[in-house]
C-alpha positions in Angstrom: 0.0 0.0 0.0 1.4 3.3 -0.9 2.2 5.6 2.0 0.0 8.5 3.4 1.7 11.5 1.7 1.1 9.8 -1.4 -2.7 8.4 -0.8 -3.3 12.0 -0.1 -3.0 13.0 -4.0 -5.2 9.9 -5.4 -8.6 10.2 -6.3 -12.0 9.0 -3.9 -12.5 6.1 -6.9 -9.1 4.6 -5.8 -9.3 5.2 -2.2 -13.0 4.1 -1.8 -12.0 -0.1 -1.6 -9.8 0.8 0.1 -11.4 1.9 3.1 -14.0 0.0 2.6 -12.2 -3.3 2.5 -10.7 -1.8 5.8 -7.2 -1.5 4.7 -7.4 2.7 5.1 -8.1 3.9 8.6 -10.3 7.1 8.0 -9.1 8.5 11.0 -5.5 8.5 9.7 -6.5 10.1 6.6 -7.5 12.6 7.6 -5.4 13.6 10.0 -2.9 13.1 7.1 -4.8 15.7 5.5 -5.1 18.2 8.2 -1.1 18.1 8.5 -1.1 18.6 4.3 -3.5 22.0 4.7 -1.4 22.7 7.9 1.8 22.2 5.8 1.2 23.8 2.8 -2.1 26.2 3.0 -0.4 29.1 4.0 0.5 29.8 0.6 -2.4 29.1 -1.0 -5.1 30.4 1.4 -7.8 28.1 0.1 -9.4 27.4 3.3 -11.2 29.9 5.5 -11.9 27.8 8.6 -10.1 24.5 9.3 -12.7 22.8 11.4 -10.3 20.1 12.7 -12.2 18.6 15.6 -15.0 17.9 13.8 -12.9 16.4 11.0 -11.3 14.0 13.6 -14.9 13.0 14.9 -16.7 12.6 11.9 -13.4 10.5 10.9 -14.0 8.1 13.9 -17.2 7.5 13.8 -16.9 6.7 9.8 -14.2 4.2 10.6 -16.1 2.8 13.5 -19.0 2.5 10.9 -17.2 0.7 8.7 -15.0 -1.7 10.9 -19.0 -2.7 11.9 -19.2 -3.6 8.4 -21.4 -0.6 7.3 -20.4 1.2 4.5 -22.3 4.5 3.4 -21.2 3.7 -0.4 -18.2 5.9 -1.9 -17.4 8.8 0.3 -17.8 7.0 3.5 -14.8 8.2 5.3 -13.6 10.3 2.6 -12.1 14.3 3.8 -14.5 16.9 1.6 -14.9 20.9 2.3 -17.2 23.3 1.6 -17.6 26.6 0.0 -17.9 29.1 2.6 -21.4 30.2 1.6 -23.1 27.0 2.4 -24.5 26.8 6.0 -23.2 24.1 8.4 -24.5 23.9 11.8 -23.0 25.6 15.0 -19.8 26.7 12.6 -19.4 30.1 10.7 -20.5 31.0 7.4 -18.7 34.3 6.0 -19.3 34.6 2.6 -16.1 35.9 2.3 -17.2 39.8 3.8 -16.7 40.8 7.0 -20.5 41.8 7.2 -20.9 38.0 8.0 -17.5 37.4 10.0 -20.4 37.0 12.8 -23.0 34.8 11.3 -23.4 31.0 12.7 -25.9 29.2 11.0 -28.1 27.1 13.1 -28.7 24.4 11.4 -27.2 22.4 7.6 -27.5 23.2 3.8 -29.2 20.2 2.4 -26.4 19.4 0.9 -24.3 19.2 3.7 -27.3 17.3 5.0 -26.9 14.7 2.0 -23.0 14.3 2.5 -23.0 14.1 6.2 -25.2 11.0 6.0 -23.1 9.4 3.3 -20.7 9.8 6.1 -18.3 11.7 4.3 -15.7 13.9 7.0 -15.8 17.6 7.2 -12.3 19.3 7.1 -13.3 22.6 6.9 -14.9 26.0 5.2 -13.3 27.1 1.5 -11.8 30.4 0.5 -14.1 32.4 -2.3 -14.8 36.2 -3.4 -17.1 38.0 -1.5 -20.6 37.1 -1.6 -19.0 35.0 -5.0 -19.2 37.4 -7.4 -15.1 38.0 -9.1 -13.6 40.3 -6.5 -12.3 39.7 -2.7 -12.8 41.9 0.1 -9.8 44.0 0.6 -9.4 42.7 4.6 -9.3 39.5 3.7 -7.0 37.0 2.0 -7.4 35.3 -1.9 -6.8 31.9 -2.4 -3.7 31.1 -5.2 -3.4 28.7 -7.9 -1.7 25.6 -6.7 -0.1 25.6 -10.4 1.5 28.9 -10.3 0.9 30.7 -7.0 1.5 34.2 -8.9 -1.6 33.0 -11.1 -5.6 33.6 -10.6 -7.4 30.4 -9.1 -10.9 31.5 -10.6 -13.7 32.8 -9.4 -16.1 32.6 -6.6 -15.3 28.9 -5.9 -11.7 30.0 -6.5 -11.0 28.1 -2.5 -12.6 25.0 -3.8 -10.6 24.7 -6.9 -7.9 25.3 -5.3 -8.0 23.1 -2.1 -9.1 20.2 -4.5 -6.1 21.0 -7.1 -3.4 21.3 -4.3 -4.7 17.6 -2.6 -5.8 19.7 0.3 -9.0 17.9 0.5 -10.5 15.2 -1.9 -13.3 16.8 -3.5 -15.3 20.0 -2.5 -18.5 21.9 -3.4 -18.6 25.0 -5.2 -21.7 27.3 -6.8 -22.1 28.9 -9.8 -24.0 31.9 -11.4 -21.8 32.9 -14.1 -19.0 30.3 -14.2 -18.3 30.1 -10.8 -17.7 26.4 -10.8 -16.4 26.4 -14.0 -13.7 29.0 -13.7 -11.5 27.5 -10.4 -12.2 24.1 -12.7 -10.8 25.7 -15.7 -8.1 27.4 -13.5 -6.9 24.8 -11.3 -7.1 21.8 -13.7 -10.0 19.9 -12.2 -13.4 18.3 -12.5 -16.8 20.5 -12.0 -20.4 20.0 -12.5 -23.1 22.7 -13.1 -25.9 20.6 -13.0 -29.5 21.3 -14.1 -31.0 24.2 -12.6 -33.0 22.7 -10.0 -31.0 19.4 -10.1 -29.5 20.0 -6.3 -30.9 22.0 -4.0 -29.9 25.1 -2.5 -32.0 25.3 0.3 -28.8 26.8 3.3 -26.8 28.2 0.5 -26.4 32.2 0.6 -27.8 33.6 -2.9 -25.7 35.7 -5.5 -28.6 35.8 -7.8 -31.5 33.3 -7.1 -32.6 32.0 -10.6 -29.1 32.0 -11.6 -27.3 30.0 -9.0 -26.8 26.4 -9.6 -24.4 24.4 -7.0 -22.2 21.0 -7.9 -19.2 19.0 -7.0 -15.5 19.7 -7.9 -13.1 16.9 -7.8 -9.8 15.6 -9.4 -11.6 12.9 -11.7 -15.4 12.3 -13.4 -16.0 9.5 -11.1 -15.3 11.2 -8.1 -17.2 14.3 -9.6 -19.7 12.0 -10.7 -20.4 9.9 -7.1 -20.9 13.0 -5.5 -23.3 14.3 -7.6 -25.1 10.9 -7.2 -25.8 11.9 -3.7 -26.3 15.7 -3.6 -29.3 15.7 -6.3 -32.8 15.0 -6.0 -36.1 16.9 -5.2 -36.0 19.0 -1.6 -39.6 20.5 -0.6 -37.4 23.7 1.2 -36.4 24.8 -2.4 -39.5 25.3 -4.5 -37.0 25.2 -8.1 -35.7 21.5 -7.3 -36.6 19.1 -10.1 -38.2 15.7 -9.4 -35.8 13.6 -12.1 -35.9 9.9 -12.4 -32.5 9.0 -10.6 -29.7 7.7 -12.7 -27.0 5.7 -11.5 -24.2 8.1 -13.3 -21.4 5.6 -12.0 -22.6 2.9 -14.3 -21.8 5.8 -17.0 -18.0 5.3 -16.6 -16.5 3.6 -19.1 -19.1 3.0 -21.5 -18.8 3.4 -25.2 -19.5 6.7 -27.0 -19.4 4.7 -30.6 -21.7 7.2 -32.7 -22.4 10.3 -29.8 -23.0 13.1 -31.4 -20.6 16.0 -30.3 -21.7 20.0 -31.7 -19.3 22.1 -31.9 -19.0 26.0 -33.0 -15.3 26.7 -34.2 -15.8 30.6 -34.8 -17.7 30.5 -31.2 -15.1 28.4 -29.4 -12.0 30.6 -31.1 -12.8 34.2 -31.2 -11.2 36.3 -28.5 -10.1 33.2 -27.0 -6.5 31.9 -26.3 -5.2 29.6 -29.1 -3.2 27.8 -26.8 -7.3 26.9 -25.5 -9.0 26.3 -28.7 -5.7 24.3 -29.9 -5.9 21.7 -26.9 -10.2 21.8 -27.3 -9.7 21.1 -31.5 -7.2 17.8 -30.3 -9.3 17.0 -27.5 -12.3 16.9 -30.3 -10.1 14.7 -32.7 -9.0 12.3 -29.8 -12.7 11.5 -29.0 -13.6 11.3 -32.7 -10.9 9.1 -33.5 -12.2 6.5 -30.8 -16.3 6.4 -32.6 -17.9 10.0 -31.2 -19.3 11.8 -34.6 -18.0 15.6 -34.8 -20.9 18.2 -36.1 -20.6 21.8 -37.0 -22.9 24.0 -35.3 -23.4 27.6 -36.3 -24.5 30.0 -33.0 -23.2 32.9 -32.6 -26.6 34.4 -30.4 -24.8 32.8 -27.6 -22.9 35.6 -26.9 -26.2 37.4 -26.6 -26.6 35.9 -23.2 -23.6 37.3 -22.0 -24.6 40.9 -22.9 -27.2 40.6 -20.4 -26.4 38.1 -17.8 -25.2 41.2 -15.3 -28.5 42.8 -15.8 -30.2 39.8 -14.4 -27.4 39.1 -11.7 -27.0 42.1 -10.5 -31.1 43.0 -9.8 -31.4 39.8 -7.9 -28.2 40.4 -5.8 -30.0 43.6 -4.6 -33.0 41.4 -3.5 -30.4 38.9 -1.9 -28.8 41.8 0.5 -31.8 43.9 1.1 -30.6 43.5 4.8 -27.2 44.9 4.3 -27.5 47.3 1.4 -27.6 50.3 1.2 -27.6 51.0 5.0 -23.8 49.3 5.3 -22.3 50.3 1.5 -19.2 51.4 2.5 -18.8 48.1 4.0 -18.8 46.0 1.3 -15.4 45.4 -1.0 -15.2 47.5 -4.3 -16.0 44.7 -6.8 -19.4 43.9 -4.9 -20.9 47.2 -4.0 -20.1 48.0 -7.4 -22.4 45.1 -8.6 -25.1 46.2 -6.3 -24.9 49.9 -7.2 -25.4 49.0 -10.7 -28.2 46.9 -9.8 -29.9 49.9 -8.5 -29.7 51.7 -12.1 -31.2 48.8 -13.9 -34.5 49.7 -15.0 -37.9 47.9 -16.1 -36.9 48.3 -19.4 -33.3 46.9 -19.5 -35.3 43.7 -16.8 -37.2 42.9 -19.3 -34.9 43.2 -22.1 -32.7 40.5 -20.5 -35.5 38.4 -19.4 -36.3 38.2 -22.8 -33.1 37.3 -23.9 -33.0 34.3 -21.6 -35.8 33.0 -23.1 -34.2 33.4 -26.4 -31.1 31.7 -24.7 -33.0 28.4 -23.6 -34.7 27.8 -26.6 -31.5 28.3 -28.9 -29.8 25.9 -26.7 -32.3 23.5 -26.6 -32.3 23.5 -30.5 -28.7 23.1 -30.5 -28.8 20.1 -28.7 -31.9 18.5 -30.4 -29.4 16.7 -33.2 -26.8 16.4 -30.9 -25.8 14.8 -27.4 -23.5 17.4 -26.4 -21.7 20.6 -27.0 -18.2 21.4 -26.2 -16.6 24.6 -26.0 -13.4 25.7 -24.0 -13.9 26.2 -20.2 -12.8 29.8 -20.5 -11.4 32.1 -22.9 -8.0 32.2 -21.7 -5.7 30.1 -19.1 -5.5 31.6 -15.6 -3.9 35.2 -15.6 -1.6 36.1 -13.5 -2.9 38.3 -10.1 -1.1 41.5 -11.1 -2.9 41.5 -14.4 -6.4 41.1 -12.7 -6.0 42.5 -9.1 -7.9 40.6 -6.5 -9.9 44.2 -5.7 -9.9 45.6 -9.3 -13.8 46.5 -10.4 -14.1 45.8 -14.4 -16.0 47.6 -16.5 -19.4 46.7 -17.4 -18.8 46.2 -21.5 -15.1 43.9 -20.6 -17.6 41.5 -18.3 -19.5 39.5 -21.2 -16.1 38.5 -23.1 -15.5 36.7 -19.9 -19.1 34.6 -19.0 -19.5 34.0 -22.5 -18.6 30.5 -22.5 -20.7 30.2 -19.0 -23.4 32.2 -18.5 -25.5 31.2 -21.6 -26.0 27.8 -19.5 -26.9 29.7 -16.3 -29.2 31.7 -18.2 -31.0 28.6 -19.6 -30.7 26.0 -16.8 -28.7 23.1 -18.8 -25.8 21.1 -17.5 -22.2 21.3 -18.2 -18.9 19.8 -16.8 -15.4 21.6 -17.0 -12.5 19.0 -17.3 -8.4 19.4 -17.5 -7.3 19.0 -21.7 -3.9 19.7 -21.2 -1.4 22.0 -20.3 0.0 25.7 -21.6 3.6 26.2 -22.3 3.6 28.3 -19.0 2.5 24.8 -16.8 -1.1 26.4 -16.8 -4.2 23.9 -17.3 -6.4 24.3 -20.3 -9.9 23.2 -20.3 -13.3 22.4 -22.1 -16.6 22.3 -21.3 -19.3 19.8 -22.4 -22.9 20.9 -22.4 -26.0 18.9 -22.0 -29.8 18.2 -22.2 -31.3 19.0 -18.9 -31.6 16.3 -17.0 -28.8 14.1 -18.9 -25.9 15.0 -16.8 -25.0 11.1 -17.5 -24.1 11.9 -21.0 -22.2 14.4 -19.8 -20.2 11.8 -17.6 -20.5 9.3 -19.7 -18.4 11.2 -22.4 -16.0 13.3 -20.2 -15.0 9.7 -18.5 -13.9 8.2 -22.2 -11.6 11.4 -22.8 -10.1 11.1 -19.1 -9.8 7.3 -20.1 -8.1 8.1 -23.7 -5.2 10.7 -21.4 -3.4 11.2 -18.4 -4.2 14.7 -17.5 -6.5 14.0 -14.6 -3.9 12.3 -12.6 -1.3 15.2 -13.1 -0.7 16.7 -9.6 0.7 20.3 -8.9 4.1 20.3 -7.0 3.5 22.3 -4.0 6.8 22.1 -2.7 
């Protein structure tokens, strides 16, 4: 068996028999982890709160679980963390602003519900932007890119990438309005999942923009991606927008053969005002998977970027309606990038509502009839590899017109509601990941899996490891 630095780096797929057949003590693992956030977080500031007491006894009661013979299923015993705007009982919930450096929610998300019973261990609250929107509150500190410290880790999940890049947990949760689970994904050369809108509840999860925000696993591989997911979705009566799906066991997905699935894909979409050093590992990435049976159709859709023109309007307006108890009474105590988002919420009017609303109509229905010939889409995860932190300051507010270029590979599915996964293509000539992102019907997240497993399967990427040291 390989020894507990090294364990710490594998994937939940490979360490799951393990501990189930008893020959991984849960209780040493994570402790093993603890000492690898200890050891190393410093420097990439990923987690806000180490909760390291509960850890050790969720740890203990998993293993005593499971020396009974009673194994949870995959993450039984397995070290996760959690985006620091998702409630957990009795320990902090900041948001990243010190307007909520106070606020201890009484009582669990439901999806901290969901993982807590699959007896997976809590190490601890993750790093993001304030009230995860792009920019970080100028008291507090930014999480790093485990690749290149120097470099950007994404956006609001930017802590969750991160953590579960560096091996500083072994899967986390992350949200996502605009690309907020893809971007740290993208960034940090990991796995993410924005489900269907309505797919997994939010019920304990602090709102950027209600009808926008979808939440999902990040993790170093589709199967570990993948078995969480398993467990965080279904219908929850304390979040009216849940869905009541049939469930699908997405592990059986793994591994299957995508002989004749129908990949669409928009080459002047995918490459203009994006990286080349992106669209050339997406065009491989493409061939790889058509080499080995998927069919490769053009699509032609430029009214995506539509979505991104307006995807502010919407976000902003509803982030007004989510702080209503904060804003305006304590502006000044908000960090530059958000009150700027709320201040410009205030100047939407009726009109430009409306406009946008119609436009995300527009979206859904475009995307639907994209994917009515096809099984998926695939674009690149964002338009250029992470840039460094002195090229986008962690406090610097961007103007309104440079924000669409940015969400226009992301917020066209947060407009509409449809799935997508972000998945690790490769690697710049700087060491920085590159990315792509498949997009789905709603409600088929297992094609999604099903075809982002075969392309891990086809590489290596996914078991590259950043060297912290």
């Amino acid at each position: 068996m390989s020894d507990l630095s090294e364990l710490l780096t594998k994937n939940i797929q490979e360490l799951a028999p393990l501990i189930k057949n008893k020959e991984i003590s849960p209780t040493e693992l994570t402790k093993g982890m603890l000492s690898r956030i200890e050891k190393y977080d410093d420097e990439i500031h990923s987690y806000s709160l180490v909760t390291a007491d509960k850890a050790i006894s969720d740890a203990e009661l998993a293993e005593k679980q499971i020396l009974k013979g009673e194994c949870l299923g995959p993450l039984h015993g397995i070290p996760i963390a959690y985006k620091d705007l998702i409630y957990t009982a009795d320990i902090p919930t900041k948001c990243a602003s010190t307007l909520m450096e106070n606020f201890v929610p009484s009582y669990d998300a439901t999806v901290v519900e969901k993982l807590q019973a699959a007896g997976s261990v809590m190490l601890g609250k993750l790093n993001l932007t304030e009230f995860a929107l792009y920019g970080y509150h100028p008291k507090l500190e930014f999480p790093r890119n485990p690749w290149n410290k120097d470099h950007w880790a994404g956006v609001s999940s930017s802590g969750s990438g991160a953590a579960t890049a560096a091996s500083l947990c072994f899967a986390s949760l992350g949200t996502d309005t605009g690309g907020s689970i893809r971007f740290p994904a993208a960034a940090c050369g990991i796995v993410g999942i924005k489900p269907t809108f309505g797919k997994v509840s939010r019920y304990g999860v602090f709102p950027l923009a209600d009808t926008l925000d979808h939440i999902g696993p990040m993790a170093r591989s589709v199967w570990d991606a993948a078995a969480m997911l398993q467990i965080l979705e279904g219908r929850d009566p304390r979040d009216a927008s849940t869905r009541l799906d049939k469930e699908t066991n997405y592990l059986q997905e793994i591994g299957k053969d995508i002989s004749g699935l129908k990949i669409g894909i928009d080459r002047v979409y995918c490459t203009t005002d994006t990286d080349p050093e992106m669209t050339t590992a997406l065009f491989k990435s493409i061939e790889l998977l058509e080499e080995n049976g998927a069919t490769i159709l053009e699509l032609t859709a430029p009214e995506l970027y539509d979505a991104a023109e307006h995807w502010m309007t919407i976000c902003s307006v509803e982030a007004l309606i989510s702080h209503q108890q904060f804003f305006p009474k304590h502006r000044e105590d908000y960090g530059p990038v958000f009150r700027a988002l709320l201040e410009y919420g205030e100047k939407v009017d009726s009109v430009a509502y409306a406009r946008a609303t119609r436009q995300r109509q527009s979206t859904n229905a475009l995307i639907n009839e994209l994917l009515s010939g096809i099984d998926v889409m695939v674009c690149p995860g964002m338009p250029n590899p992470a840039p460094s932190i002195s090229a986008v300051p962690p406090q610097a507010v961007s103007p309104i017109e440079e924000i669409p270029p940015l969400v226009r590979f992301s917020a066209p599915t947060n407009f509409s509601g449809h799935p997508s996964i972000t998945l690790l293509n490769g690697f710049t000539e700087d060491g920085l990941p590159t990315s792509m992102q498949f997009i789905g019907k709603k409600g088929e997240e297992s094609t999604l899996i099903k075809i982002s497993s075969a392309y891990e399967k086809m590489t290596n990427w996914h078991k590259m490891r950043p060297l912290l040291d």
